[in-house]
C-alpha positions as CSV (number, residue, x, y, z in Angstrom):
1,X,-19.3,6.9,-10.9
2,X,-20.2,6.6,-7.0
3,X,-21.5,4.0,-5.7
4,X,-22.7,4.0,-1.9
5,X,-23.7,1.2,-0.2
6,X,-26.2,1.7,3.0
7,X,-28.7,0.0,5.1
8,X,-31.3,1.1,7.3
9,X,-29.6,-0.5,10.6
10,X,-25.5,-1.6,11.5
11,X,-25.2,-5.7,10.8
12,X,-26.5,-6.1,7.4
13,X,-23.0,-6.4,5.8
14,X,-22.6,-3.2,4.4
15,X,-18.8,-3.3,4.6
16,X,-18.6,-6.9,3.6
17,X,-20.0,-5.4,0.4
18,X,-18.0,-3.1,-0.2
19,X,-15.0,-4.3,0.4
20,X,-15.4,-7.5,-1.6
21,X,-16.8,-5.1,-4.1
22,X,-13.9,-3.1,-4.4
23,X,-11.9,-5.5,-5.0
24,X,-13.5,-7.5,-7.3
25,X,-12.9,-4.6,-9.7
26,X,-9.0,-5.1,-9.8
27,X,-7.9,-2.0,-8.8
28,X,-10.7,0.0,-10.9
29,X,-12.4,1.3,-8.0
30,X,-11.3,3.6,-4.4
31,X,-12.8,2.3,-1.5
32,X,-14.2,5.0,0.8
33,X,-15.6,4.2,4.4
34,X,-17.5,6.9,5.3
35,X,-18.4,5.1,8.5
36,X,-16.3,8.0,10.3
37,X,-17.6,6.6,14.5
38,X,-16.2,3.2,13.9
39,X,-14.5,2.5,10.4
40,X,-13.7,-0.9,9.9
41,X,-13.4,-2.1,6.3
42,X,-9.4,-1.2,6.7
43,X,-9.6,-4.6,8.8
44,X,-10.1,-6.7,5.9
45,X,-8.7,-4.8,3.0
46,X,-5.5,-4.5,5.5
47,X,-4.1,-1.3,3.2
48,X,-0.9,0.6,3.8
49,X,-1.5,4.0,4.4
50,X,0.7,6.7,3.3
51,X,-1.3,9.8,4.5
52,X,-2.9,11.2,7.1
53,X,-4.4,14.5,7.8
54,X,-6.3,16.5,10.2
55,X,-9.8,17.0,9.7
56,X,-10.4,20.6,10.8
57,X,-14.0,22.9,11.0
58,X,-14.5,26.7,11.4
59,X,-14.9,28.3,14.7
60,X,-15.3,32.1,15.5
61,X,-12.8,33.5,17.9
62,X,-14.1,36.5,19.6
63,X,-11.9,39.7,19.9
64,X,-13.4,41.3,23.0
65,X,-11.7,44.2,22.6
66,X,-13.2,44.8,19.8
67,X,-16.6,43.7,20.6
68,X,-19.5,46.0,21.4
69,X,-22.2,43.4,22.6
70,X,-24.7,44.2,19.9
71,X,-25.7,40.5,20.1
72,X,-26.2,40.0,15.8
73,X,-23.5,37.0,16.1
74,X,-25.7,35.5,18.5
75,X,-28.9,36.4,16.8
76,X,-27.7,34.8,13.3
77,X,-26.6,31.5,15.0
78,X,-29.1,28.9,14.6
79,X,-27.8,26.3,17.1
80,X,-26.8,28.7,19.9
81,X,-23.1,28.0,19.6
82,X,-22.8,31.8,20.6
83,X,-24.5,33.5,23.6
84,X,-23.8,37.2,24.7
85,X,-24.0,37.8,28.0
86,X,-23.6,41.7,29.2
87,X,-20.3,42.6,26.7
88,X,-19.1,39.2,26.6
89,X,-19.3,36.8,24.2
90,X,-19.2,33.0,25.1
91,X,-18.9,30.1,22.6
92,X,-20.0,27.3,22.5
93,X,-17.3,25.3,19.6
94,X,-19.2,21.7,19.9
95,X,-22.5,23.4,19.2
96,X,-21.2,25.1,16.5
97,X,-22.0,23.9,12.6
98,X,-19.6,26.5,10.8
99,X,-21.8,28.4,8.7
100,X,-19.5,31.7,9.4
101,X,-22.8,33.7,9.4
102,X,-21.5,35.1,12.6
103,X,-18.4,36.4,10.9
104,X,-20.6,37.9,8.3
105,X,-22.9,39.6,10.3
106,X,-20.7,41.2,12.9
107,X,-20.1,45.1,12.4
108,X,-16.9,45.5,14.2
109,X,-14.9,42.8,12.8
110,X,-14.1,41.2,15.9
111,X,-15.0,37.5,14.8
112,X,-12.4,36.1,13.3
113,X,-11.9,32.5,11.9
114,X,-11.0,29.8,14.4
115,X,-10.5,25.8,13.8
116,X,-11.4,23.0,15.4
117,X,-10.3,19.3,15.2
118,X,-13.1,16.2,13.7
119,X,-10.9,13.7,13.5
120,X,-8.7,12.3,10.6
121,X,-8.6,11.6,7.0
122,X,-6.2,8.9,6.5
123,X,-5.7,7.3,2.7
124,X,-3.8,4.3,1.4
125,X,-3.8,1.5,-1.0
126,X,-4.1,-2.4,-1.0
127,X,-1.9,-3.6,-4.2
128,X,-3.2,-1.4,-6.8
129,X,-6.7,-0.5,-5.2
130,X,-6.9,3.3,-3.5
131,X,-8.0,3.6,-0.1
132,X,-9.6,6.4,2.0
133,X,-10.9,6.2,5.6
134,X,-12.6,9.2,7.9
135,X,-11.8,8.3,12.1
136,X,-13.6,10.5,14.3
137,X,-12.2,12.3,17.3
138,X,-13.6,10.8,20.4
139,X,-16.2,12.7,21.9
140,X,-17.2,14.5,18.4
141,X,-20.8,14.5,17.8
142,X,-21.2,16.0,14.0
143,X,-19.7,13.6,11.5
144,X,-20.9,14.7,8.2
145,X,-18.2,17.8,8.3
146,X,-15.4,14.5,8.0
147,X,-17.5,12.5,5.9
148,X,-17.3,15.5,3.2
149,X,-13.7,15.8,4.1
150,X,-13.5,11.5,2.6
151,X,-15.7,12.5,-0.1
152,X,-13.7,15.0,-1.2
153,X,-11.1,12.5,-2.0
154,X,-12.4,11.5,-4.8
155,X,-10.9,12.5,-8.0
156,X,-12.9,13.0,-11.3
157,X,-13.5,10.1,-13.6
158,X,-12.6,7.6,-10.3
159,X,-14.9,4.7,-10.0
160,X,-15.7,5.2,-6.4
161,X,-17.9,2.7,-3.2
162,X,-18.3,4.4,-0.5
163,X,-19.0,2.7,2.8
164,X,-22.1,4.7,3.9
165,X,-22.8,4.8,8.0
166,X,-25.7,2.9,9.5
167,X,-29.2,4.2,9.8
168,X,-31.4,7.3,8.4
169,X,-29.9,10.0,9.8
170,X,-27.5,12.7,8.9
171,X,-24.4,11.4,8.3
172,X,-26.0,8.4,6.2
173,X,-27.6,11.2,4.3
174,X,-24.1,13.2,3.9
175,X,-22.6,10.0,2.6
176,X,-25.4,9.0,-0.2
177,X,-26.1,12.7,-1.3
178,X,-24.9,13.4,-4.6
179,X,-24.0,9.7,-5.7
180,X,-25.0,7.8,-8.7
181,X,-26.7,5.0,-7.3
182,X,-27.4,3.7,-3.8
183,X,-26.8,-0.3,-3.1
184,X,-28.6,-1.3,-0.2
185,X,-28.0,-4.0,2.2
186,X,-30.8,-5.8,4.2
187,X,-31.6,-9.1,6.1
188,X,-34.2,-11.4,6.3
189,X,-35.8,-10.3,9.7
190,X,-38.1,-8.3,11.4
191,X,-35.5,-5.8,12.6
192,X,-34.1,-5.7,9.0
193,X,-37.2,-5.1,7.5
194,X,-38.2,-2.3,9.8
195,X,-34.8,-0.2,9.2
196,X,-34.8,-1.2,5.5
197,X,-38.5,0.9,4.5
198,X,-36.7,3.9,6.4
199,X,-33.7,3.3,4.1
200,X,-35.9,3.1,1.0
201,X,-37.5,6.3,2.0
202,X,-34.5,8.3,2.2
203,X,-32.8,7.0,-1.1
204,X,-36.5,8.3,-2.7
205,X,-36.3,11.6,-1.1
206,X,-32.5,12.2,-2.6
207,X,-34.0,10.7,-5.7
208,X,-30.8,8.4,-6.4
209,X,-31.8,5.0,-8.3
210,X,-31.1,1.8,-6.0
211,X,-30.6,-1.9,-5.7
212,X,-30.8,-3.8,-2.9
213,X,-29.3,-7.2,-1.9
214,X,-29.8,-9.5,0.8
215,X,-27.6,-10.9,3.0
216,X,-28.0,-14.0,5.1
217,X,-30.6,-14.8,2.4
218,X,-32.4,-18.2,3.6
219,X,-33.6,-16.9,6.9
220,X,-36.8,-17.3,6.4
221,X,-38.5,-14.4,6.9
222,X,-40.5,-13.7,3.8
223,X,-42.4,-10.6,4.3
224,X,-38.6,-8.4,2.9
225,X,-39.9,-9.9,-0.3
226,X,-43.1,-9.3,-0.5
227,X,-42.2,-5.6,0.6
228,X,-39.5,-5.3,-1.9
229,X,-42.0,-6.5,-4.7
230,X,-44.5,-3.9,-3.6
231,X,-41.8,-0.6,-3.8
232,X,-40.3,-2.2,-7.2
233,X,-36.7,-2.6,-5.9
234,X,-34.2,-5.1,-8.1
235,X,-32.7,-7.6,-6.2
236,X,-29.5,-7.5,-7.6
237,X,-27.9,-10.3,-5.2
238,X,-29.0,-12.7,-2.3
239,X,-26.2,-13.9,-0.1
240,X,-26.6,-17.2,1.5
241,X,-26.9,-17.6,5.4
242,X,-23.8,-19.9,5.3
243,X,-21.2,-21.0,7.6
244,X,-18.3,-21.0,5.4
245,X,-18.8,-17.2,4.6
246,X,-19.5,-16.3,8.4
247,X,-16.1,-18.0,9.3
248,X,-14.2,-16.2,6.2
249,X,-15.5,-12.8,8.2
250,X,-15.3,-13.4,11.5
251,X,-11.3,-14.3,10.6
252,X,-10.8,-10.7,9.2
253,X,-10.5,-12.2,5.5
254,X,-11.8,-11.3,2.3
255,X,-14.5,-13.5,0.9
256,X,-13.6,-13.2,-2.9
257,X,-10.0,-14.3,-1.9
258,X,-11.4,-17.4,0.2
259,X,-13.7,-17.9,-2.5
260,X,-12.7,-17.8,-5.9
261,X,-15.4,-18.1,-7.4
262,X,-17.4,-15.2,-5.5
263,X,-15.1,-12.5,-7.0
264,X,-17.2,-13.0,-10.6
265,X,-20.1,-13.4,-9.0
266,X,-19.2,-9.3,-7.9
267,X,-18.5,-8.5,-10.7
268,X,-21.6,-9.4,-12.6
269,X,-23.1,-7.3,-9.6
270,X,-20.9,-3.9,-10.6
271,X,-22.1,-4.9,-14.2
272,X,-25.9,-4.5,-12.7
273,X,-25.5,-1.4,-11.6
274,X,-23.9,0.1,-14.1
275,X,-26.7,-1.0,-16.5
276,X,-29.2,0.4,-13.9
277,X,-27.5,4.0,-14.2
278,X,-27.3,3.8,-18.1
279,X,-31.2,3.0,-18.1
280,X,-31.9,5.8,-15.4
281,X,-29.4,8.5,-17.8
282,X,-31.5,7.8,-21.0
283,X,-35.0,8.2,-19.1
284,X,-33.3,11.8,-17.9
């Protein structure tokens, strides 16, 4: 089972989710943060990590010896990570999404496979609870390679939350593709509202059954209701704008450790979603 948990903007407490989530479950579940730009959930979980790998992609290396100029690398290459200019072939590796159609297409074998470095993959554990984190090389702009690379850490059978990256776009799409059910994280506000019908939009277009929750609850801004009535989403949990919790965060703790009494409260949350799926299985 894989459980992502996104929002439609950074803020809402997506990783407060899932961490606490994780947890709850006593070891049960790997916590993934797929938040590759900025990963932060290893600041509250505090695990010890025991691995760490390079994150590589392909590259073509041109062998201009070999090269004629007939241009098809160029041609075949969507985001113009190749250009040929007289005999010579430049590349661009940033611009490049390693679809090695270049190395297909290229008559006189002189493309040969190349790597490039993403980032990191690093994984550990916190007592007996697995840990996997993606960090992105500074100055990288295409994250959903290393968020595949995270992914790809989970084993078959594993209960597994992934900390999904803010927003709409690619890599938020990279981390809830192919998941059994999409927890989403919203606030009260105008802001939160906005980002969270983008969110909802994108979970229907995968066609992955959701929940939402709301976080910092008692704002006061009632039209997330009325719009969450209107699309049919469950409200599976409403956190309360409360000082106590905001204090427990800001100190880098974990809120089911502070508070007891939150860690059930969790778990009757991973018991809601589990029913959801079993519902959603039989309709299939």
């Amino acid at each position: 089972m894989i459980i992502s948990i996104a929002s439609g903007k950074g803020g809402t407490g997506k990783t407060t989710i899932s961490t606490n989530l994780a947890i709850s479950l006593e070891g049960k579940a790997k916590l993934l943060d797929c938040d590759v730009e900025e990963p932060n959930a290893h600041l509250f979980i505090k695990p010890e990590i025991t691995l760490r790998e390079e994150s590589t992609v392909f590259v073509p290396v041109i062998d201009e010896s070999l090269c004629n100029g007939c241009k098809k690398c160029a041609d075949i290459c969507r985001f113009n990570a190749l250009a040929v200019i007289g005999k010579k072939v430049l590349c661009f590796p940033e611009l490049c999404h390693s679809c090695e159609g270049c190395l297909l297409v290229c008559p006189e074998q002189a493309i040969s496979a190349g790597t490039r470095s993403l980032g990191w993959v690093e994984e550990g554990k916190r007592e007996n609870m697995d840990f996997v984190q993606g960090c992105m090389r500074i100055g990288e702009a295409m994250s959903p390679p290393l968020i595949r690379d995270v992914r790809n850490r989970i084993k078959e059978g594993e209960i597994a939350i992934i900390d999904a990256p803010p927003g709409t776009s690619c890599p938020v799409i990279t981390a809830m593709k192919d998941t059994d059910f999409v927890l989403l994280v919203t606030e009260p506000t105008p802001f939160g509202l906005h980002d969270l019908t983008l969110a909802v939009e994108a979970v229907k277009a995968l066609g992955i059954p959701c929940g939402l929750i709301i976080n910092r609850a008692n704002l006061g801004y009632d039209k997330v209701h009325e719009y969450i009535a209107s699309e049919q989403i469950p409200i599976l949990l409403e956190i309360p704008f409360d000082r106590k919790i905001a204090e427990i965060y800001s100190q880098g703790k974990i809120l089911v450790d502070e508070l007891p009494e939150w860690k059930e409260i969790f778990q009757s949350l991973f018991k809601d979603i589990v029913n959801i799926i079993q519902k959603e299985q039989v309709k299939q």
